[in-house]
Structures are given as C-alpha cells and as structure tokens.
C-alpha positions, 0 to 999 in steps of 0.5 A: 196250323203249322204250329200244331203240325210242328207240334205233332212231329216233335214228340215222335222226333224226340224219341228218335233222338234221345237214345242217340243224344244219350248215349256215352260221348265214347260211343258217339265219337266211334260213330263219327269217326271214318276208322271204325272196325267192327268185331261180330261177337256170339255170347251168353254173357250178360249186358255188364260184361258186353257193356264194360268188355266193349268199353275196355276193348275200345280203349286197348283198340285205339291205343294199340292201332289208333283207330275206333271199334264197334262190336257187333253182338248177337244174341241167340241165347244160352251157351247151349244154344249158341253151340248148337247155332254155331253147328248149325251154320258150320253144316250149312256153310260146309255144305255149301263150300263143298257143292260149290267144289263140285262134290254131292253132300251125303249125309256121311259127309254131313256127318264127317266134316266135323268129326275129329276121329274122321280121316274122310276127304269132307273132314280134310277139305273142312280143316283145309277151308276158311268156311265162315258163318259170318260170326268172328268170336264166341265169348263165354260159355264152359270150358267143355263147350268151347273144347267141344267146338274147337275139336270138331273144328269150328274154332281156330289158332288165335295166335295170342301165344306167339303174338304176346307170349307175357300174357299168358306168362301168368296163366297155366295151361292146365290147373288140376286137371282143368284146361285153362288155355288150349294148347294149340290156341283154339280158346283161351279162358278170360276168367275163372269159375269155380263151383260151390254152396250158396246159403242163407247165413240168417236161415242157418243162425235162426235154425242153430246150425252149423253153416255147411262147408263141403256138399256132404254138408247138404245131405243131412236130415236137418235141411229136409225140405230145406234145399233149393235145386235147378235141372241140370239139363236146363243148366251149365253150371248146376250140372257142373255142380252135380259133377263135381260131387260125383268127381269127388266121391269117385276120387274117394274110390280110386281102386273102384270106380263102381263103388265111387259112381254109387257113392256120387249117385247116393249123395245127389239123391241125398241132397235132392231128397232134400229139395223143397224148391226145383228150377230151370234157372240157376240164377232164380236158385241164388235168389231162393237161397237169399230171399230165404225160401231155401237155406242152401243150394249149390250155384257158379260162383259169379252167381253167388257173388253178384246176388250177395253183392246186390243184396247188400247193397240193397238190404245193407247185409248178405243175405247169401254166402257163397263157399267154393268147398276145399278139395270138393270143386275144380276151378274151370275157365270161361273161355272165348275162342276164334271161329273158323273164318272170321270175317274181321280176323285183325280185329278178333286177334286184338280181342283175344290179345286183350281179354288175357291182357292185364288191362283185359284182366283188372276188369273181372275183378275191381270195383267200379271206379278204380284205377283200370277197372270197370266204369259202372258195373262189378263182373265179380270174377276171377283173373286166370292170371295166378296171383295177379289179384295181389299185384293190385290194392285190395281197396281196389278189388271186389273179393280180395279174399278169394282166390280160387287158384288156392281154394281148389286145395287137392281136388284133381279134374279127371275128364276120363271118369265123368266127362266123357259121359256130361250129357248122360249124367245130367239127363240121369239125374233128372230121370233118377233124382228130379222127376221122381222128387216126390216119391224120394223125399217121401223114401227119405223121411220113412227111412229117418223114421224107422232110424235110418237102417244100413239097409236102406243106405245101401239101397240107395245105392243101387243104380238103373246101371252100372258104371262099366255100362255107362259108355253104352248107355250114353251112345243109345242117348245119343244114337238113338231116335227119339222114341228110344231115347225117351223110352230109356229115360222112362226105364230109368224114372220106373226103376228109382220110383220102384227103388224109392216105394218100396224102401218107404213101403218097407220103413213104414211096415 
C-alpha cells in the first residue's frame, strides 16, 4: 500500500522538480542568495534577447555591485501594445496621484497631463510626480514609440551620460536624421536596425533576373505576382519600410513635396501591384520569401538575418538575402528607456549602464561561444557603437561585413515630411494599396497589356488627397469617433478601386 502511495506521488513530485533541477547553475545560485534585486522589465523582444541580455546583465550586475539580479518580464505583447498599456496605466496612476491630492479629474486633465504642448496645472503636477506603474523599463520597440512615450512624459532621465559619459563616447546623438540616444537621457538606443529587401537568391537565378538592390527594383513587370507584402498597420517595422520609400522619392523632390508624395504613393502601389501573397506578420513575410512562395519582400534587417541564419544552418544554404539598399534606408535604433517612477531606479540605471556598455555591446553582435559574446543564441544586430565591430576578430562576429553606419550612404531622415503623419501613411496605404489589391494587380496587367501608356503612369499618381491636406486629414483620424474615421478610410479604398477600374476598364477598350 505504501509502495503505491509513493508511487502515485512521485511522478507529479517529478515534475515539479525537473524545471527547477534544470535550470542553468547561474539561475539557481541567484535563487539562494539573500542579495537578489529585481529589475521589472516590458518588452517586445524575443526569448533569445531576454534569455542572453538577463545572463549578461547578471554578470555586469554582480561585478559592478557584488550582488545577484533577477529581471522580471512582462509580457503584454507587441510594441504597439505595450505603448498603449504603458498610457493606460500612466492615466490611471495620474488619476489617482491627483484625487489623492484633492483635486477632481476631468476629462481635460486626463487629457493634459500627457500632452507635452500643455501648460495645465494636471501636465506640471505630472512632470513634478514620481507617478509609477509598477514597471522600472521599457526595452525594444522603435525609435518613434519610445520618442513618443518620452514626450508625453512617461519615460525619464537615465543618467547614463553623466554616470559613464565612455560609453556613448561611441555612439552619435543623432545619425542622418535618426536619434540615436536622446539628448535629454529619455532613451538610449542599445542596437541598430535598418531596413531593406529580403529576397530568394535561387528564385531570382532559376527566373534569369538581376537580384534587386534598391526598392524601385520591386516595381518591375517581371516580379507580378511575385512580391510577398505585410500590413503596415499590424506591423512596425514593414510600415517603416513604406516610409522609407516614400522618404526617398520625396528626397528626390526637394523643391515639391507634392510631386514627391505622389512619387512615393505611386511606387508603393507598384510594388503592391505586384503582390501575391499579404500578411499581418513580418517575421511570416521572411519565411515566404525563404521557402520561395515570393521571390522578394521588404522586412527589418534582424528579420532577414535570422531567417537567412536559420535556413542555412538548417538546408546548408541561404535561402534568403537581405540588402539594406545604399541612400534608400536610414538607420534607426531600438532603444530601451526608464519610466517614470521606477520602483527599483538603482538597479535600471545599472541596466541602461550596461546595454551601451561594451559588454552590453558584444552581445548583439558575435556568435554564440566567443570570447564576451552570447552563450546560446545569435541576436544578429547591430552595435550603436560606430566602428566598435572592428575592434573585435571577425571570426567572432555574426556579419562582419555589414556595417549599417556605412550602408546609409547620402539617405537623410527628415521627420517634418512623413513622420509627423506615421499613423496616417500606414492607415492610407492599407485603404489605397492593400484593401483594394485585387482591383490594383487587375489595373496593372491591363496597363502592361496595352504597353504601359504615359497616361495611366500619371494616373497612378493621383491621390485621394494632396499632400498640403495631409495635416487635416490626420487630425480627422485622429479626432474623429469611429464611424468617421471608418467612413474616411472607405472614402479612400472607393477612390483608388474607382482609380484602378477605369484605368483597366480604359487599357482593355
């Protein structure tokens, strides 16, 4: 009987036990030791990057203050969500902050405490505050999200450039047009990120076709029904992409804007024209391109590298290429800030010390195994750190070959034309260039049919609204309830399905 009995209770026992008897010895000494701090950490990032960026953070954390660290992370989804999350629990952390201080909170105080153009009492008493939410760092994202959070005053000063002005010794301020580290300490990036082509090298042979280089290279006749293409108003770093282009051609305008922004919209629409396959997910994006279901896409750097990484490793070849094209991307940092009211501030400003630390550094970008690098897994970044990648062999590195800093050649950022207006762009060229894909590829073919006349080209062109009207028309998706703003976003699909027939309808005649 009592056999049994111990029988019956070893197997659940068992599993109780085995995650804790395997876990890695470094976790299990943090565990008994008496000195453990805890860092609360929100992130969009990957298990690799937590698992290797906890590892390395440990080691910098017990040498530089002799004692153990845990991190904490929460998990609340994608960088859109967290950023939304983080709003969330400012509002209700504001709100109650200013009850307790006696006052009623009004909707206009809801309103103001987090609008940086606000000279309210709510917006002073805020900035004044050392209002928490429980969480001590936000880590990964874009540089617009974190910027965006910083200005509405979530984030705070992280102190790295008075606590260790060599780190950032390194690394600039600003890069075309990009901010790489705020200058008033509200986020510092930790990696690079550029933006670029992913394609099929074997695809493009087996077709007889050049490999493209720059995005116009994804507009051509040759790759109809060829393109793979993720919604930019499900994903970051795609919609990035899309801006890019449009930065680029309204580069090409300098003296009229106008004509760059229909520039920009007519190459999208090209290259969606092209589309066989549309996503919500990047990372899916890279794996249509490798498995050769598409010869070509448009994806984050760190998403081409990892896919070519893992297809190599796992067919003996890339299946995938990525090219970061010359003067047609900037190069952007994935930044980690501190919030406002950090419950364990000793411990996050160790944390910021170390990701633009050197040690914080080697791990974005050496293989797994070498000398200060990752223990398991290759993140495939970039150092913010300029020229850092040649301070270390190359037998060491994961891409010695591709330094971004280089890459970006002439491409200049310029936040005024496109950045003020992301969340526009990314809803219009859903309305514009994805919803209405079928009746756009169907334009497409009739124009190449009838030999692609000048004034079909020019019809392509033509925009639901101009770019002078672009403020407005972000403000009414903005501001409006959400009837109106879907009854603007159908305004827009009927104008380019009404574009897209009737140059069909005029091609076939």
């Amino acid at each position: 009987m009592l056999k049994r009995l111990f029988l019956a209770f070893l197997a659940p026992a068992l599993l109780i036990a085995l995650p804790v008897l395997l876990r890695p010895e470094q976790e299990k000494e943090t565990d008994r030791s008496e000195d453990v701090d805890t860092l609360v950490v929100v992130s969009p990032h990957t298990a690799p990057i937590q698992y290797e960026s906890e590892r390395g953070f440990r080691k910098y954390y017990k040498e530089k203050t002799g004692r153990n660290v845990r991190i904490d992370w929460r998990n609340v989804g994608g960088t859109s969500d967290i950023t939304r999350y983080i709003e969330d629990s400012y509002t209700a952390a504001f709100r109650h902050a200013w009850e307790k201080a006696g006052r009623i909170c009004t909707d206009a105080d809801r309103k103001n405490f987090k609008d940086p153009r606000s000279d309210s009492d709510a917006r002073k008493f805020f900035l004044a505050s050392d209002c928490g939410i429980g969480i001590d760092i936000f880590f990964g994202g874009g540089s617009y999200e974190h910027s965006n959070t910083a200005s509405k005053g979530f984030a705070v000063d992280g102190g790295v450039q008075t606590r260790h002005p060599e780190y950032l010794k390194d690394i600039p301020q600003t890069f075309a047009g990009e901010t790489i580290w705020d200058a008033q300490g509200r986020f510092y990036g930790c990696c690079l990120s550029s933006f670029g082509l992913a394609y099929n090298p074997d695809r493009f042979k087996d077709a007889g076709l050049a490999e493209p280089s720059t995005w116009i290279d994804l507009t051509g006749p040759e790759l109809f029904n060829q393109i793979g293409l993720a919604d930019p108003t499900k994903s970051g770093s795609i919609m990035k992409c899309y801006e890019m282009i449009l930065q680029q051609a309204m580069a090409e305008f300098p003296n009229d804007r106008e004509q760059g922004w229909q520039e920009g919209f007519r190459r999208i629409k090209l290259i969606a024209a092209n589309a066989r396959t549309i996503t919500d997910s990047a990372g899916k994006l890279v794996r249509d391109v490798s498995t050769g279901s598409v010869m070509a896409g448009m994806c984050i750097d760190f998403y081409g590298f990892s896919e070519s990484d893992w297809t190599e490793k796992t067919t003996g070849a890339p299946r995938l290429v990525y090219h970061m094209p010359r003067n047609g991307s900037a190069v952007t940092c994935d930044p980690v800030q501190m919030l406002r009211g950090a419950p364990n501030r000793t411990v996050a400003e160790h944390f910021l010390d170390f990701l633009v630390s050197p040690e914080g550094q080697r791990l974005w970008i050496q293989k797994p195994g070498t000398p200060g690098g990752p223990e398991k897994y290759a993140l495939l970044r970039t150092s913010v750190k300029q020229g850092f990648h040649k301070t270390i062999p190359a037998e060491h590195l994961s891409n010695p070959d591709f330094d971004p800093y280089a890459m970006a050649g002439t491409f200049q950022y310029d936040g005024r034309l496109t950045g003020r207006y992301f969340s526009l762009i990314r809803v219009l060229i859903k309305c514009i260039a994805l919803d209405p894909q079928n009746d756009l590829s169907a334009a497409r073919k009739a124009m190449r049919n009838c030999g692609d006349p000048e004034w079909a080209m020019d019809e392509l062109l033509k925009m639901p609204f101009s770019y002078a009207e672009a403020g407005v028309m972000a403000k009414k998706l903005s501001g409006g309830n959400a009837e109106e703003k879907a009854a603007l976003r159908r305004e827009w699909t009927a104008f380019a399905m009404d574009q897209y027939r009737m140059i069909r309808k005029e091609c076939e005649k």
